[in-house]
C-alpha positions as CSV (number, residue, x, y, z in Angstrom):
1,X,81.6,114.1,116.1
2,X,80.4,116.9,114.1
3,X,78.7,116.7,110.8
4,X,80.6,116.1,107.2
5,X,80.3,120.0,106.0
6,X,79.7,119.7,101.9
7,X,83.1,121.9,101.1
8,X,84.5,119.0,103.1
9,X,83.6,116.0,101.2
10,X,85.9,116.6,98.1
11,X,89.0,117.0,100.4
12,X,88.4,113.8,102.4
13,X,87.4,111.9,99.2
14,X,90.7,113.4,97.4
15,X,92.6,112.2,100.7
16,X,91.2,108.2,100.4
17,X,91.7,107.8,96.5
18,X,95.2,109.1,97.7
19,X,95.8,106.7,100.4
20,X,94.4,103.8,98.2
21,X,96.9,104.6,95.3
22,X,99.6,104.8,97.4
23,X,98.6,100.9,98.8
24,X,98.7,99.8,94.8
25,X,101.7,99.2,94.1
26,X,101.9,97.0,97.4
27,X,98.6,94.8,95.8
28,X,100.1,94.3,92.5
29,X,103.5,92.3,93.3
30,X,101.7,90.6,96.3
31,X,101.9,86.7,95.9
32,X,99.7,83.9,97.2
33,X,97.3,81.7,95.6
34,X,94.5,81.6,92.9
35,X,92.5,84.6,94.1
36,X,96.0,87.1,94.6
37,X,97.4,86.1,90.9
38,X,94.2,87.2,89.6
39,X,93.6,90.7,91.9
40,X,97.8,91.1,91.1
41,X,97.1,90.4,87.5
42,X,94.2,93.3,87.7
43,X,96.3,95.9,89.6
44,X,99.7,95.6,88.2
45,X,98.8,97.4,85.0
46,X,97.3,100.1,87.1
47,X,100.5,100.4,89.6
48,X,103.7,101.8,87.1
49,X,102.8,105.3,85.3
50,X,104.5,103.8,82.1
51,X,101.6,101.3,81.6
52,X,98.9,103.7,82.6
53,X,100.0,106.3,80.2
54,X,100.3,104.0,77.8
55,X,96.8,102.9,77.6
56,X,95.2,105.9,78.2
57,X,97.3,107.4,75.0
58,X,95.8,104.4,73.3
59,X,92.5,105.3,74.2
60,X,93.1,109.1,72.9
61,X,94.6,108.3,70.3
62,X,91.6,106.0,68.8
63,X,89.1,108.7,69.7
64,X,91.5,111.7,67.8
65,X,91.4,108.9,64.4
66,X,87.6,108.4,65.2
67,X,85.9,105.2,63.9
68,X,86.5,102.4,63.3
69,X,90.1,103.3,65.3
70,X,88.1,104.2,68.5
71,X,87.6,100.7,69.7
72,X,89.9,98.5,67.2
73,X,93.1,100.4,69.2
74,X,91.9,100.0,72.8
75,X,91.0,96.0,71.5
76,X,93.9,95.2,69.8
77,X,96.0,96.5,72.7
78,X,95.4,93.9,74.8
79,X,94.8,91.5,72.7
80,X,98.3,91.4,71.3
81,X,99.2,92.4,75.2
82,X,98.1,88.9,76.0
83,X,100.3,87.1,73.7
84,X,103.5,89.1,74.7
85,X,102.1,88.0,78.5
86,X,102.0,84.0,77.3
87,X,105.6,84.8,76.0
88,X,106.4,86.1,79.5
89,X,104.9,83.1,81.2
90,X,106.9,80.4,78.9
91,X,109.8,82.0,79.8
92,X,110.4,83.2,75.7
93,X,113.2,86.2,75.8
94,X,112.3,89.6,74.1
95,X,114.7,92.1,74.1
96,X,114.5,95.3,75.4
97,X,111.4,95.2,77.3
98,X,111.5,98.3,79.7
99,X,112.9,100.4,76.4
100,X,110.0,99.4,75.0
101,X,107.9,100.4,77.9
102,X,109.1,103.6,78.3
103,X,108.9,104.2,74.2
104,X,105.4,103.6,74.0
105,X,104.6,105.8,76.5
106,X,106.5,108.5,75.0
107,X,105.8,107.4,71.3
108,X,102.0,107.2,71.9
109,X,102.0,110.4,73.9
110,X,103.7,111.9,70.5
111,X,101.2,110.6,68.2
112,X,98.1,112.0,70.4
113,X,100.2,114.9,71.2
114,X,100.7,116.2,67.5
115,X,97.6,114.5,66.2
116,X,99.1,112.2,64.1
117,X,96.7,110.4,61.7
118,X,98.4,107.3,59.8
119,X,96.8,104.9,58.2
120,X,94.7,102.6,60.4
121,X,96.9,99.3,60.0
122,X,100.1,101.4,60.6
123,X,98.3,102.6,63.7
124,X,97.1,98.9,65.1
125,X,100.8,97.7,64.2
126,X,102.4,100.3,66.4
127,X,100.0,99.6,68.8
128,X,100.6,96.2,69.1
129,X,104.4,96.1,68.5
130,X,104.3,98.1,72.0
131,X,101.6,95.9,73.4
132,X,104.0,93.1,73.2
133,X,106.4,95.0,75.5
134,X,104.1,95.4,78.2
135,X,102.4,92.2,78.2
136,X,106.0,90.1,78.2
137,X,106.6,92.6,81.5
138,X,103.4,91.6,83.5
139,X,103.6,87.8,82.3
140,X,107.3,87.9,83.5
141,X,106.6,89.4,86.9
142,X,103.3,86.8,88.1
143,X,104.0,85.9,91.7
144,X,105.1,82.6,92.9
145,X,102.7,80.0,92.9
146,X,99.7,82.4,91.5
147,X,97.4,80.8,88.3
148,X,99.0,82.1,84.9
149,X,95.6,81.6,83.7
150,X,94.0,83.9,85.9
151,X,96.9,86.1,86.6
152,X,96.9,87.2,82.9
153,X,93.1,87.5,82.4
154,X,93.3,90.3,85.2
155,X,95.7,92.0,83.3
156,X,93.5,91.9,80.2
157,X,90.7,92.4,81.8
158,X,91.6,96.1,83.2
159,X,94.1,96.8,80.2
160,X,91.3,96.7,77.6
């Protein structure tokens, strides 16, 4: 076997973060005890586009407002997340869940977009009106018989 040439590297690094992300989504609705609701929990925010854009536009959006927005967005996101998961879990209807999905990612992809500046509670209440969305959708979807409990701190834990 010949030596790794360095103008090789990037490609075969580029080519095994590929294959991992393509495993995700696999990972995230996989079901099976304690340890899975907890490694689902962390990698189902991570496997749909809608809730990755929506967290990094959180995150953008707190830096464009600067302090104290930069770390009171990115907090209060899954913080309210985690009651819209508990509402999930108990079974508690909210209506249109996936329009509110897609909205945020679209809305908060707006705001960063066109560098809108409202006032800070406007901003956290926007934030959080869509973090209820997304947290009902991952309490709805933890996998038969995986721990609520630890399902929905690995959701928190890699939202925020």
């Amino acid at each position: 076997m010949k030596p790794l040439q360095a103008s090789e590297a990037p490609n075969r690094a580029a080519l095994a973060a590929a294959l991992l992300l393509v495993a995700l989504p696999a990972w995230a609705h996989e079901g099976g005890g304690q340890a899975a609701g907890f490694l689902s929990g962390m990698l189902h925010p991570v496997s749909g586009l809608d809730h990755v854009l929506a967290m990094v536009a959180v995150g953008l959006w707190g830096a464009q407002l600067g302090a104290p927005a930069i770390w009171l967005l990115p907090v209060a996101f899954p913080l309210v997340m985690a009651f819209g998961g508990f509402l999930g879990l108990m079974g508690v209807p909210v209506p249109g869940v996936e329009i509110g999905i897609a909205l945020s990612a679209v809305l908060l992809g707006v705001m960063v977009a066109t560098q809108s500046r409202p006032p800070l509670g406007v901003a956290i209440a926007l934030v959080g009106f869509f973090a209820v969305f997304h947290g009902h959708a991952h309490g709805t979807e933890l996998p038969v018989g995986a721990s609520g409990l630890l399902y929905s701190v690995g959701f928190v834990i890699v939202t925020g």
